[in-house]
BAFITOR-956950 format. One record per atom (N, C-alpha, C): x, y, z; residue in one letter. Coordinates in steps of 0.02 Angstrom, whole numbers, padded with zeros to 5 digits, always signed. Layout:
# BAFITOR-956950
XYZa ...
//
This chain:
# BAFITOR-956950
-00972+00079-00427x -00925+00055-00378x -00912+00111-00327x -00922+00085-00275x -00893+00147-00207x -00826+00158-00205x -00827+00226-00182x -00739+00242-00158x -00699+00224-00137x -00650+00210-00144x -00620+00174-00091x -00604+00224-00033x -00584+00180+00035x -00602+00215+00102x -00505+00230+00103x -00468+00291+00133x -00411+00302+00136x -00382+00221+00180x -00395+00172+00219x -00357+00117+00240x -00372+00068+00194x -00438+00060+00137x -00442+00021+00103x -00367+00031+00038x -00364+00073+00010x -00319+00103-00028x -00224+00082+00019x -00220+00087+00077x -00179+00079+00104x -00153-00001+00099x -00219-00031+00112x -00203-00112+00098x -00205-00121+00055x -00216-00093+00000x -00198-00124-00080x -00120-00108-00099x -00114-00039-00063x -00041-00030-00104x +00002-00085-00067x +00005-00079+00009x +00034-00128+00055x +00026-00211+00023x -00030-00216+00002x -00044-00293-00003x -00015-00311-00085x +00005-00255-00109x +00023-00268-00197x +00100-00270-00193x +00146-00219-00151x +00198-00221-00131x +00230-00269-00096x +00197-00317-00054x +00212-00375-00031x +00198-00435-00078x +00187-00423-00117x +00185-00483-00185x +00208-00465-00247x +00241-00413-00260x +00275-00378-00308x +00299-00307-00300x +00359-00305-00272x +00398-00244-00276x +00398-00209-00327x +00371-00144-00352x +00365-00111-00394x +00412-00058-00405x +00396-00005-00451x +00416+00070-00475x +00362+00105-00463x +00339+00154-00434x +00276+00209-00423x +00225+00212-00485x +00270+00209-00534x +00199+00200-00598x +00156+00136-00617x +00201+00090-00588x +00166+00028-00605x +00128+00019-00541x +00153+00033-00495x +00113+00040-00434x +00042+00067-00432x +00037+00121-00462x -00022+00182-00493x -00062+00128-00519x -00034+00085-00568x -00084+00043-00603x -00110+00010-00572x -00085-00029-00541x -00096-00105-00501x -00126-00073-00458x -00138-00036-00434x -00198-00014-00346x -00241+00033-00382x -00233+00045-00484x -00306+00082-00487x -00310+00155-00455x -00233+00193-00451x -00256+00259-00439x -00212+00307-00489x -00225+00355-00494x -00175+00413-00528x -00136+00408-00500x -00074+00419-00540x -00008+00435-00508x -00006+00494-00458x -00032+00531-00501x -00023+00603-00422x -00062+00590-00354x -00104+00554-00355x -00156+00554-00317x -00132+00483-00268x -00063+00462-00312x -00011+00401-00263x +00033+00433-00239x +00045+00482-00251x +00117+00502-00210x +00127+00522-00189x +00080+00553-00138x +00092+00585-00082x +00071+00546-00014x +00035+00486-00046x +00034+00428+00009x +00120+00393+00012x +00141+00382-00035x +00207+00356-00056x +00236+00378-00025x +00228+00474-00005x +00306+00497+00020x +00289+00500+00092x +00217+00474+00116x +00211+00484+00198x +00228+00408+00215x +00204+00367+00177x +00222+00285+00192x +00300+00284+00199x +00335+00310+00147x +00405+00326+00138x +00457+00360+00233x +00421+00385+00227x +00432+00449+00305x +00393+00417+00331x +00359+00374+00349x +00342+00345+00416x +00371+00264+00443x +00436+00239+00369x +00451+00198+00351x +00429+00119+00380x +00375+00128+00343x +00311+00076+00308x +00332+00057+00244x +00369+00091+00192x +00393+00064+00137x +00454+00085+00122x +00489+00074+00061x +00573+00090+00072x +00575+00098-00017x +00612+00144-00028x +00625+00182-00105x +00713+00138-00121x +00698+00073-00162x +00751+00055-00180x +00784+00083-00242x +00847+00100-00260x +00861+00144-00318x +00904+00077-00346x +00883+00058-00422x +00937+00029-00466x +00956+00062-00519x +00967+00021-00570x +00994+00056-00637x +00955+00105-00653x +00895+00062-00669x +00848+00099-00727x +00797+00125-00693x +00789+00107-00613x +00729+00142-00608x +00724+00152-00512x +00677+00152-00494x +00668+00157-00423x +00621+00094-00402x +00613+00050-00356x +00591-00027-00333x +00555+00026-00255x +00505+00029-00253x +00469+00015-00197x +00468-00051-00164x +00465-00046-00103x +00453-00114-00065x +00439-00105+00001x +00416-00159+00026x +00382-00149+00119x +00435-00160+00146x +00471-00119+00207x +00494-00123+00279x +00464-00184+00316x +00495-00220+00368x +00464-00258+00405x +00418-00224+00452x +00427-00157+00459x +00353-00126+00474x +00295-00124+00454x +00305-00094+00375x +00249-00125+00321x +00218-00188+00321x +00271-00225+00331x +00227-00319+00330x +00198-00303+00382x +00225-00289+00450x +00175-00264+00521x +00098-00244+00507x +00118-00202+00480x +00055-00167+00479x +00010-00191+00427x +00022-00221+00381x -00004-00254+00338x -00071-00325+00367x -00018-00348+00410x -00023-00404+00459x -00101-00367+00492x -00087-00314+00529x -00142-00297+00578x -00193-00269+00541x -00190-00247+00472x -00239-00216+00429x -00270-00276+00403x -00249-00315+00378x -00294-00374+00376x -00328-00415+00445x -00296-00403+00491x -00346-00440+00541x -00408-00405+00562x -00381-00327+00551x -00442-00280+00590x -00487-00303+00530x -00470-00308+00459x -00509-00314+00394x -00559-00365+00420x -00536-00434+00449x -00561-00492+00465x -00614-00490+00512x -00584-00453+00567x -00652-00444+00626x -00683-00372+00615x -00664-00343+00579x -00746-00306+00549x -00788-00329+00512x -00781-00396+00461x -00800-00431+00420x -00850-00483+00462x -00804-00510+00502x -00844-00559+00563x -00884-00519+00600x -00919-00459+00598x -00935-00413+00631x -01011-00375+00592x -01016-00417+00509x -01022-00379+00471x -01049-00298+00451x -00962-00267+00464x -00932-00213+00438x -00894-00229+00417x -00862-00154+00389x -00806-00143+00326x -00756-00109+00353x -00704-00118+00316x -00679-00019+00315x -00712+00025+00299x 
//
């Protein structure tokens, strides 16, 4: 299996977060990367607020900004007409 490309990785976390608000470790799982190797995308997505660090009881809730859905939005279309194009990310 090939690498994933740094915007491919972007739309998974984006596209997993918009269908289930997570915690950073379960997050790690669900997009298939190391935790360390998530969190420093986390804390620029975080600071470029693309995603938002919800704090509850027991834990911390990641979730998309209506920026995030934005951009989510345009990462799948560019996805679409590179596809119609056939290219990739």
């Amino acid at each position: 299996m090939p690498k994933r490309t740094r915007v491919e990785i972007l739309v998974d976390i984006l596209d997993t977060l918009a269908h289930d608000p997570t915690n950073p470790t379960r997050l790690a799982t669900l997009v298939n990367m190391p935790y360390d190797r998530l969190k420093p995308i986390v804390r620029e997505l975080e600071a470029k607020g693309i995603i938002r660090s919800v704090r509850s009881e027991r834990s911390t809730i990641l979730e998309l900004t209506p920026k995030g859905i934005e951009l989510l939005k345009e990462l799948k279309r560019l996805k679409k007409v590179l596809q119609d194009f056939g290219l990739s990310l």
